[in-house]
N, C-alpha and C positions, 0 to 999 in steps of 0.2 A: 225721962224718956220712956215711952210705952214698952215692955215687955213684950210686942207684938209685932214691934218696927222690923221690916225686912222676913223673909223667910228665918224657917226654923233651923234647927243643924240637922242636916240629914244624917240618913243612915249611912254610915262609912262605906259601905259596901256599895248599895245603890250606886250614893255620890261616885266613887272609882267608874262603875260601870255605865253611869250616865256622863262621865266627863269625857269617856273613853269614844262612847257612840257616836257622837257629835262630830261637825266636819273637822274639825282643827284636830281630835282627837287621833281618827280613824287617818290623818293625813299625816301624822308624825308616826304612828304607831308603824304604819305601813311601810312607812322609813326606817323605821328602827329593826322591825322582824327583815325584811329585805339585807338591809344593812351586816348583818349574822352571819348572810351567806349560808344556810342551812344544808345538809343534804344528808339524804338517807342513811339508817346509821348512827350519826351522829350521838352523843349526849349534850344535853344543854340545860344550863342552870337558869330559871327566871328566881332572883333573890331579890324577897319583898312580893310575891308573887298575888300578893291581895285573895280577890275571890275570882282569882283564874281568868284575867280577861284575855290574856294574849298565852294563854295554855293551849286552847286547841289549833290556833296556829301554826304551834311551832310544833305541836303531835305531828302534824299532817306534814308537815316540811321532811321531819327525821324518820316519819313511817315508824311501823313496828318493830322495824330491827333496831329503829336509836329509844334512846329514854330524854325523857323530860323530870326535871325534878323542881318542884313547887317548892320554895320553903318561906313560912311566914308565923310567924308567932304570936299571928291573934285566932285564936281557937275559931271564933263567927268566919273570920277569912277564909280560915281552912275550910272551914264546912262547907259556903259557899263554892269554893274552889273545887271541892270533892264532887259534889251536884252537879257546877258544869262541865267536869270532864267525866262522869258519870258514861263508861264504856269505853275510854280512850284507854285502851292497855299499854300506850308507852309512858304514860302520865304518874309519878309518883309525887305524893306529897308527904312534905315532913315539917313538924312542930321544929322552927329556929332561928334565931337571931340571925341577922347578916354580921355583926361583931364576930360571930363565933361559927361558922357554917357549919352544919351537920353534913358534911361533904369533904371524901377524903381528896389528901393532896395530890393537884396533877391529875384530875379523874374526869374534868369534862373540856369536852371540846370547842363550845359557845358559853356564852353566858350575856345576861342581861340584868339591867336593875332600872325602874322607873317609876321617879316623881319617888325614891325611897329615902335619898340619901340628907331630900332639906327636911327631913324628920329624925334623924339618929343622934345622938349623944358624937360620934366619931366617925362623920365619913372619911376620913384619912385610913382610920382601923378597916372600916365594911372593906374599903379597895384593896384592902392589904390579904384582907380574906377573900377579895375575889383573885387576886393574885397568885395566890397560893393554893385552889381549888383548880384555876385551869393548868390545862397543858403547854407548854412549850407550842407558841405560834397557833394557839386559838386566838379568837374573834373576840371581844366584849364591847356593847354597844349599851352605853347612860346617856338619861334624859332626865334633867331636869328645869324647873323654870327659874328665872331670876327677878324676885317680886321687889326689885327697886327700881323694872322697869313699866310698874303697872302704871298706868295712865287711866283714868276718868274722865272724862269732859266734863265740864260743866261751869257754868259764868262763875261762881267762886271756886276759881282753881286753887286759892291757899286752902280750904276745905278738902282740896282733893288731892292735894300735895300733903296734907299732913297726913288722909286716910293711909295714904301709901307710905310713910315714916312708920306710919305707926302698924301696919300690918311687917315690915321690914324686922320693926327693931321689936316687936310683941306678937305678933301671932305666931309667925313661921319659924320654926329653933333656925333654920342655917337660910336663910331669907335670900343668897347671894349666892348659892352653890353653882347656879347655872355655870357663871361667868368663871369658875375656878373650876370644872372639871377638867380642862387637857391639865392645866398646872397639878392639881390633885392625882390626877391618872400616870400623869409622867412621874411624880413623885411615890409613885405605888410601884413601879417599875414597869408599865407600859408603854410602846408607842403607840401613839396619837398618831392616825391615819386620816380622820376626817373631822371635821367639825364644822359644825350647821347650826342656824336659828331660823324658827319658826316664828309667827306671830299670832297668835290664839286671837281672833276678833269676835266681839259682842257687838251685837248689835237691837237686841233686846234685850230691855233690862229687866224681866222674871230671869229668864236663863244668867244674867248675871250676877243677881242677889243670888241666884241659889248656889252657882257653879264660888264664885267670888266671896262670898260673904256678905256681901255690903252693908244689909241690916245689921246683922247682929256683930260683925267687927267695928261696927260703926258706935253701937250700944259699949261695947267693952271699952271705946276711945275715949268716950264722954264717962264712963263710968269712972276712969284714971286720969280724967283731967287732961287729957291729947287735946279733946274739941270742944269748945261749948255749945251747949247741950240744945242752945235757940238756934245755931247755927246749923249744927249739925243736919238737926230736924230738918230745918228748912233746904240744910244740900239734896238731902234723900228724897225729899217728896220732890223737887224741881228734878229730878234726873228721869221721874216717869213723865212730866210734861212734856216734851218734845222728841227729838231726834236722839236717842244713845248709842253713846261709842265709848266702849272700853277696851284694854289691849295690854297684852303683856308679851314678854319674850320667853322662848322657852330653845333652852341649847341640846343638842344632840352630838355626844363625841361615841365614834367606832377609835375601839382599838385592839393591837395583838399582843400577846405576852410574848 
């Protein structure tokens, strides 16, 4: 299979702030910063906080008298991060794991974490830490997606039922977080106050090889033996011949400590 099939891996950072842009993006986001309840004053923790996409949001929410605090542990993140809040004085950032928050106990008022938690070695441990960072009867608002319910179209749907096993059980570390964050969150010691699912639609497939993977998660399938390799080819090229439609779920729980 060609080393050229499907888009390249994007730059991390981009990809975040181009998935964020997007209508599905900007319509859950809007839900989630809302969802916080924010107001002047405030302190509020975005953990996982990438390259600042929903930083100056939430500046503006808490004004100058609250703080914001960014923390994320990939050095390019941070930089980015630092660029687009570049004059926002309530905006601090700091080099740290969500395992281990650089944030003492009991010291913020909101908090948030998104698309973080189906990447960590222990989201059981990050909620423990966001636990123990807020205060008595703050807000904390998770979003993540659940890619067991991504769906493809296309006439061979056993090709597109396996792509999505196999992004499930190989690409994504925790592939099903979506669907266990109240269970997760009540087990961290919060109550679950809302809970919501979106449904992210493609409808063109450049935006969804690039946003999705589809080339090159398609390449690593055939590469381990998931799909063969005549078949595959042929799923991927017939998915630009006509009408696309791809679609996943993505959950959204608010809750208070």
């Amino acid at each position: 299979m060609s080393t050229t099939l499907g888009a390249p891996r994007p730059d991390q950072a981009d990809y975040m702030l181009r998935a964020a842009a997007g209508d599905a993006g900007r319509a859950y986001k809007g839900q989630l910063v809302e969802g916080l309840d924010l107001a002047p004053g405030q302190t509020v923790l975005d953990a996982g906080c990438g390259p600042g996409t929903d930083l100056p949001a939430l500046a503006e929410r808490v004004g100058d008298g609250g703080a914001v605090i960014g923390v994320d542990r990939d050095p390019e993140m941070l930089a980015r991060a630092r660029e687009r809040t570049s004059g926002l004085r309530a905006v601090e950032l700091r080099d740290g794991d969500v395992h281990a928050l650089p944030v003492g106990a009991g010291s913020v008022d909101r908090a948030k974490t998104d698309r973080v938690l189906m990447h960590v070695a222990d989201p059981a441990a990050a909620l423990a830490e966001l636990h123990r960072v807020t205060r008595p009867g703050a807000v904390v608002a998770l979003a993540e997606p659940d890619w067991d319910t991504l769906v493809v179209d296309a006439e061979d749907i056993d090709t597109s039922r396996a792509f999505t096993r196999f992004t499930t059980a190989e690409v994504v570390r925790n592939a099903t977080i979506g669907r266990a964050l109240p269970r997760l969150a009540t087990a961290a010691g919060f109550r679950v106050t809302h809970v919501a699912a979106t449904t992210p639609v493609f409808t063109d497939v450049t935006e969804a090889d690039h946003t999705l993977g589809l080339g090159r998660n398609l390449q690593q399938a055939v590469a381990r033996g998931h799909i063969d390799p005549t078949r595959g080819r042929a799923w991927f090229d017939a998915l630009s011949e006509g009408p696309f439609y791809a679609s996943f779920t993505l959950v959204t729980v608010l809750c208070t400590r």
